[in-house]
Backbone as CSV, one residue per row, in Angstrom:
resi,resn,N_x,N_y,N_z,CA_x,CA_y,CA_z,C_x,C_y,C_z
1,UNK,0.810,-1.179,0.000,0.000,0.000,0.000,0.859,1.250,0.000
2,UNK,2.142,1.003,-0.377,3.172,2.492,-0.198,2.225,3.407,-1.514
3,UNK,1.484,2.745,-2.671,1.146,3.370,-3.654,0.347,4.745,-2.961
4,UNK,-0.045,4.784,-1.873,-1.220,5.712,-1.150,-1.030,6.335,-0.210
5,UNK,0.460,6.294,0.115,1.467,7.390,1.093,1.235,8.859,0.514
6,UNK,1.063,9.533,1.299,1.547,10.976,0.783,2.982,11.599,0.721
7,UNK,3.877,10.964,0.402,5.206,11.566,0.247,4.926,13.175,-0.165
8,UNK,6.538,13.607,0.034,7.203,14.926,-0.841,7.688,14.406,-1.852
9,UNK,7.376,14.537,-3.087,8.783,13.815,-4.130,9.712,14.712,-3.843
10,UNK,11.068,14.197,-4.628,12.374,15.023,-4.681,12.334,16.037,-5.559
11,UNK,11.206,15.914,-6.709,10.903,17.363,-7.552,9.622,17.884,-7.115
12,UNK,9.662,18.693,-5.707,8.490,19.189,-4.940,8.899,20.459,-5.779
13,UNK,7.325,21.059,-6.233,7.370,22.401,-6.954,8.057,22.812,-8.419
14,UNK,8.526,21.603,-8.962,9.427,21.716,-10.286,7.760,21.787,-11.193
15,UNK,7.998,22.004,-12.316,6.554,22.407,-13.182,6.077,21.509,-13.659
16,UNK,4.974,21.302,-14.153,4.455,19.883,-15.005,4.282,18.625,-14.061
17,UNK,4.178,18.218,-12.753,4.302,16.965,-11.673,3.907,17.002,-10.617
18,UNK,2.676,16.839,-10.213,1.744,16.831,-9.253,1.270,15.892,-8.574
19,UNK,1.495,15.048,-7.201,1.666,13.999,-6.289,0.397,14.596,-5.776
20,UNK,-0.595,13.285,-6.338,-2.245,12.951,-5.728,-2.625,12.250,-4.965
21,UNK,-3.444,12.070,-3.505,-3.504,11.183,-2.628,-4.417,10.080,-3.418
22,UNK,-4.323,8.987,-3.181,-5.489,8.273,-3.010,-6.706,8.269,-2.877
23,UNK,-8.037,8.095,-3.480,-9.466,7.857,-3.073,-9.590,7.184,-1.781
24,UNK,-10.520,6.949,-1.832,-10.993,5.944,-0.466,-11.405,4.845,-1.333
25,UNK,-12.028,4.838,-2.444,-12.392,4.228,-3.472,-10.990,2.736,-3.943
26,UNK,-10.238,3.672,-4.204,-8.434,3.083,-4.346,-7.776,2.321,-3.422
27,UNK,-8.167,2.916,-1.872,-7.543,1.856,-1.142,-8.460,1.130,-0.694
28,UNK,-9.707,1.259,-0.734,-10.325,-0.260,-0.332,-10.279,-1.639,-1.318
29,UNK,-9.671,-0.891,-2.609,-9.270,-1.833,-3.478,-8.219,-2.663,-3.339
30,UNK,-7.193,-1.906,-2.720,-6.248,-2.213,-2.924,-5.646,-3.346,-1.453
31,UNK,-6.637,-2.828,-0.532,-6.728,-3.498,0.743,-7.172,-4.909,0.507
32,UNK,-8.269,-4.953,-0.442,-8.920,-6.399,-1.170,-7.822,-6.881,-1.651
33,UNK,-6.847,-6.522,-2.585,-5.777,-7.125,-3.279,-4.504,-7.920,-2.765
34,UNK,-4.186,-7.188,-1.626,-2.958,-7.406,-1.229,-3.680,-8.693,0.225
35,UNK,-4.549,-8.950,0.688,-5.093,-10.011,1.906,-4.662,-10.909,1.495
36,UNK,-3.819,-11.313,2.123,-3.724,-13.033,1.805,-3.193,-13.479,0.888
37,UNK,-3.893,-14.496,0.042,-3.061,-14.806,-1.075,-2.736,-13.422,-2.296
38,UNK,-3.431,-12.237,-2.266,-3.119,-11.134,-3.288,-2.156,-10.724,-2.537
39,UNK,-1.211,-10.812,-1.927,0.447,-9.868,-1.065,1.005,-10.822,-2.380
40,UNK,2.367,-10.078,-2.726,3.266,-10.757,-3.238,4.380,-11.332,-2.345
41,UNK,3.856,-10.983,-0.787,4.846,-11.660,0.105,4.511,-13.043,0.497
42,UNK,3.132,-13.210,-0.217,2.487,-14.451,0.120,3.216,-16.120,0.287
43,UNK,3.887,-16.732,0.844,4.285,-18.278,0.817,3.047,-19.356,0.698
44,UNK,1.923,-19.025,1.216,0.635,-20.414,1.111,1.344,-21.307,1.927
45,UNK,2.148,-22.695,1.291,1.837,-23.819,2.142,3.676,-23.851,2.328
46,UNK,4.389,-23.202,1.697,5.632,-23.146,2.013,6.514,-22.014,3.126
47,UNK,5.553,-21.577,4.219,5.401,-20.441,5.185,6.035,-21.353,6.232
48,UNK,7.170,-20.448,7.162,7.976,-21.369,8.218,7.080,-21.594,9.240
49,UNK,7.716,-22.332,10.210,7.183,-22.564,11.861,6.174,-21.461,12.400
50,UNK,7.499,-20.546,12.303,6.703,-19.258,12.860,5.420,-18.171,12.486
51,UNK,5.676,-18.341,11.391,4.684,-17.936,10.060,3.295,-18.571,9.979
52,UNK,3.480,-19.891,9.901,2.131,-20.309,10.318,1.871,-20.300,11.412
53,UNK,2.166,-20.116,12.732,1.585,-20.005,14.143,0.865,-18.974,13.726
54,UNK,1.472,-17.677,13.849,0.879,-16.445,12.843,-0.009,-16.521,12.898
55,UNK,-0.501,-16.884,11.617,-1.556,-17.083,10.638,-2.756,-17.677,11.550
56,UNK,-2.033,-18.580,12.131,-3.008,-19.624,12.745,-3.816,-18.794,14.011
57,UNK,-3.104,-18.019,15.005,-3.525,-17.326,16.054,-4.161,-16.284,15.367
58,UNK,-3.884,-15.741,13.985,-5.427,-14.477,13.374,-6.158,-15.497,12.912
59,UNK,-6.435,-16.552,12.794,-7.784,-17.201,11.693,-8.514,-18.069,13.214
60,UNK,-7.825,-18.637,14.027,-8.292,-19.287,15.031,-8.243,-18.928,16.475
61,UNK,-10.027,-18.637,16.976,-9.861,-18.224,18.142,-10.393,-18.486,19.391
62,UNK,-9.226,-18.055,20.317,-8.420,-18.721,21.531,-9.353,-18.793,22.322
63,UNK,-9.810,-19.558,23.146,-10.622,-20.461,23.764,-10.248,-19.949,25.638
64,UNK,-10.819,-19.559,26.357,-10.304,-19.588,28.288,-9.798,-20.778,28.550
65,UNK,-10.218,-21.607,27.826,-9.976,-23.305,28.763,-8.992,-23.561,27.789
66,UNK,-8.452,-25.041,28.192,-7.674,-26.017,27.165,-8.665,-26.557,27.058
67,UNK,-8.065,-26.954,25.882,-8.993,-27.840,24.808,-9.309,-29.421,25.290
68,UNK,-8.252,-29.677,26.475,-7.762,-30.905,26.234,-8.677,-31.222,27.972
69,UNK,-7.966,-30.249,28.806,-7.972,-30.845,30.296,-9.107,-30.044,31.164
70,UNK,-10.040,-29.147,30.276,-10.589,-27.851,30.340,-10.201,-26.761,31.797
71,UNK,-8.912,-27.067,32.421,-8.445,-25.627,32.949,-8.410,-24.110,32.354
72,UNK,-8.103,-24.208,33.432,-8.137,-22.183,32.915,-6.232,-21.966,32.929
73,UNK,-5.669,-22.219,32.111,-4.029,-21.713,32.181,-4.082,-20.993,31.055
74,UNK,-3.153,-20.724,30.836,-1.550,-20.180,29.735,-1.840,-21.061,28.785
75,UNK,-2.555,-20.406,27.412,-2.774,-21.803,26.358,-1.601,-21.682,24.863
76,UNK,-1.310,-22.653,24.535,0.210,-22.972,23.559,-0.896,-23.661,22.315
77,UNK,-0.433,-22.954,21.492,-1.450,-23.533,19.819,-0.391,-25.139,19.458
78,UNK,-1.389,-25.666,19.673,-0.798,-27.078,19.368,-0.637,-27.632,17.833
79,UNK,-0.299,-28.246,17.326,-0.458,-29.135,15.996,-0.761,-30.365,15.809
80,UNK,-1.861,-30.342,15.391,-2.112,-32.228,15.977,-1.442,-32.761,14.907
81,UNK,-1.434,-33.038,13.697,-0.949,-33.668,12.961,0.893,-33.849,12.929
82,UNK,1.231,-32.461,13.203,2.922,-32.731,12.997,3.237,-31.975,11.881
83,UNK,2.148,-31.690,10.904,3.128,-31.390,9.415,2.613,-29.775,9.057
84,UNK,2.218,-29.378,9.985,2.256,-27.752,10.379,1.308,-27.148,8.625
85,UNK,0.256,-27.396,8.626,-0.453,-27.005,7.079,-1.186,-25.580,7.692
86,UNK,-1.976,-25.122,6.660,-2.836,-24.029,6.979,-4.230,-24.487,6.900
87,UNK,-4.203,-25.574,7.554,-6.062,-26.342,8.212,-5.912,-25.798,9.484
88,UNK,-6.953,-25.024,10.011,-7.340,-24.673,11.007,-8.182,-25.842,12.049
89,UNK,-8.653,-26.665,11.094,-8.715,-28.156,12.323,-7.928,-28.730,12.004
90,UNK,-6.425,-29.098,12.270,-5.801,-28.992,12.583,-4.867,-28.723,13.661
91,UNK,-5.233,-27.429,14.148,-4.476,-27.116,15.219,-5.597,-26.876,16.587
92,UNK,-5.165,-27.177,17.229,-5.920,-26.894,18.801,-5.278,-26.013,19.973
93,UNK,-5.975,-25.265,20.936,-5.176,-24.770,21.405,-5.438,-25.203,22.822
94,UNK,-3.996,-25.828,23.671,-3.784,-26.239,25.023,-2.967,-25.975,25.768
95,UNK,-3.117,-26.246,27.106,-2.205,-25.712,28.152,-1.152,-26.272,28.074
96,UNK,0.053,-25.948,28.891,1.513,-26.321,28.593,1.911,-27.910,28.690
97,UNK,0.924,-28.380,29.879,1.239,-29.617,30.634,0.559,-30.455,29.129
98,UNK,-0.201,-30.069,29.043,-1.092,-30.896,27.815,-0.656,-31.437,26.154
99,UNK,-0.094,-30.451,26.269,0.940,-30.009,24.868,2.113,-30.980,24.691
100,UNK,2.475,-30.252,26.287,4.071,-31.449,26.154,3.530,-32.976,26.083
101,UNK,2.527,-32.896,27.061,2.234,-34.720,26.942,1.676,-35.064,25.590
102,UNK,1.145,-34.658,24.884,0.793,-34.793,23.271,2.095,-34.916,22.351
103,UNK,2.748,-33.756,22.675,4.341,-34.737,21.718,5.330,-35.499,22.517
104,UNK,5.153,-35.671,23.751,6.092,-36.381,23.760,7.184,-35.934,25.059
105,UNK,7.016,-34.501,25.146,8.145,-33.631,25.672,7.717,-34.044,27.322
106,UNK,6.903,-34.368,27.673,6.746,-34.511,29.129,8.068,-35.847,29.410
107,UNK,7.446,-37.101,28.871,8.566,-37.914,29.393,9.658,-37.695,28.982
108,UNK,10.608,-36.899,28.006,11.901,-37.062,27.849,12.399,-35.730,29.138
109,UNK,11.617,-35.034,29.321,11.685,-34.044,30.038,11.754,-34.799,31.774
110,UNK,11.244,-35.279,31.661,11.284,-35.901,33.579,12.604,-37.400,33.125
111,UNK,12.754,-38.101,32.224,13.934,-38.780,32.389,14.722,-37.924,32.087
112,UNK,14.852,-37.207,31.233,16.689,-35.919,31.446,16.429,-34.988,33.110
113,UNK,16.008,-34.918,33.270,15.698,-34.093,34.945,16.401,-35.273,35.874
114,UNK,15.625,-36.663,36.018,15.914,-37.614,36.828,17.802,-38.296,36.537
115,UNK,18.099,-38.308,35.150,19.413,-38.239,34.712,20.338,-37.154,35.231
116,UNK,20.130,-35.730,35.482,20.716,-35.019,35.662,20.855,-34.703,37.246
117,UNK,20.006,-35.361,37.738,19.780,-35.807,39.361,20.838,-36.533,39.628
118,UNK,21.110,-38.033,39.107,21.615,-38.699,39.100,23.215,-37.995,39.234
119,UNK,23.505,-37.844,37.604,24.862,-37.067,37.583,25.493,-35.869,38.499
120,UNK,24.848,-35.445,39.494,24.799,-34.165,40.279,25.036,-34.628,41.404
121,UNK,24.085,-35.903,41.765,24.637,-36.650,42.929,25.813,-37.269,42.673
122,UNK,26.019,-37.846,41.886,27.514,-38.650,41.485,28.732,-38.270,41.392
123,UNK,28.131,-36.680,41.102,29.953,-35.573,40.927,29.652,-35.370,42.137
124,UNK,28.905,-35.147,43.686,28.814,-34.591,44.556,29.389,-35.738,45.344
125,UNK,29.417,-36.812,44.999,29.653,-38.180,45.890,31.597,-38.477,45.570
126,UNK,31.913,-38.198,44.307,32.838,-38.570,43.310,33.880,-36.716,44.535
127,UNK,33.375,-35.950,44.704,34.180,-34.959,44.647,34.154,-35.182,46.600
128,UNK,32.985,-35.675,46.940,33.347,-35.777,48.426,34.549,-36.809,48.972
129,UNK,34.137,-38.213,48.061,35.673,-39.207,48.390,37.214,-38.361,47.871
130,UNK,36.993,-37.495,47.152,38.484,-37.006,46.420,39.059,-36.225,48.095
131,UNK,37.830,-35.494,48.833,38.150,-34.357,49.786,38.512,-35.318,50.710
132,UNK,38.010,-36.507,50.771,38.174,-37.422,51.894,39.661,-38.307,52.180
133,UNK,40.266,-38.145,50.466,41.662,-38.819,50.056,42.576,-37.804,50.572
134,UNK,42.284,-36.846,49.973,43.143,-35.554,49.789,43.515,-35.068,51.584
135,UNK,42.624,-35.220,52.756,42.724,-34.903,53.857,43.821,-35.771,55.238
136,UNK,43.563,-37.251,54.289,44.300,-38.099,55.134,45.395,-38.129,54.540
């Protein structure tokens, strides 16, 4: 829509060249043109991660509850399928706990926690016998 800026040109006042605003007529046209698939910035189905969340949070809307556990939290736009399209059923929107347990992220998340427990106690056990060598 830069076509409907009111600039200064660089030949402000030179003779013969006169810079006209826009109708109202013009830009509601032009507002029709450029939505969506009329932008030439348009991607459709080749739009990244982030791009379609986007899209997805203006076309689909957000719910008080999860979808899933019907609390009232902090809701994360989910993907049920995996392959991130622009179907709006498709995506659902749920709370954090819900989300992670849908892909997956809950259990790798509590065995790397319980692993890193492990290793924390082990350098803490490993560094107490060293203090215990080192003293006698």
């Amino acid at each position: 829509m830069t076509q409907c800026k009111k600039r200064i040109p660089w030949n402000k006042g030179m003779k013969g060249l006169k810079a006209s605003p826009c109708t109202e007529k013009r830009k509601e046209k032009l507002r029709k043109e450029y939505k969506s698939e009329g932008n030439p910035n348009w991607k459709g189905d080749k739009v990244g991660y982030v791009g379609i969340h986007l899209w997805v949070k203006r076309h689909l809307e957000k719910p008080k509850r999860c979808e899933n556990c019907r609390r009232i939290k902090r809701l994360d736009l989910a993907n049920i399928s995996g392959k991130y399209l622009r179907d709006l059923t498709d995506w659902e929107w749920l709370c954090r706990r819900c989300h992670m347990i849908k892909d997956g992220r809950l259990k790798k998340f509590k065995m790397l926690s319980k692993n890193k427990t492990k290793i924390w106690i082990n350098n803490i056990q490993k560094s107490k016998s060293k203090n215990n060598i080192n003293k006698q």
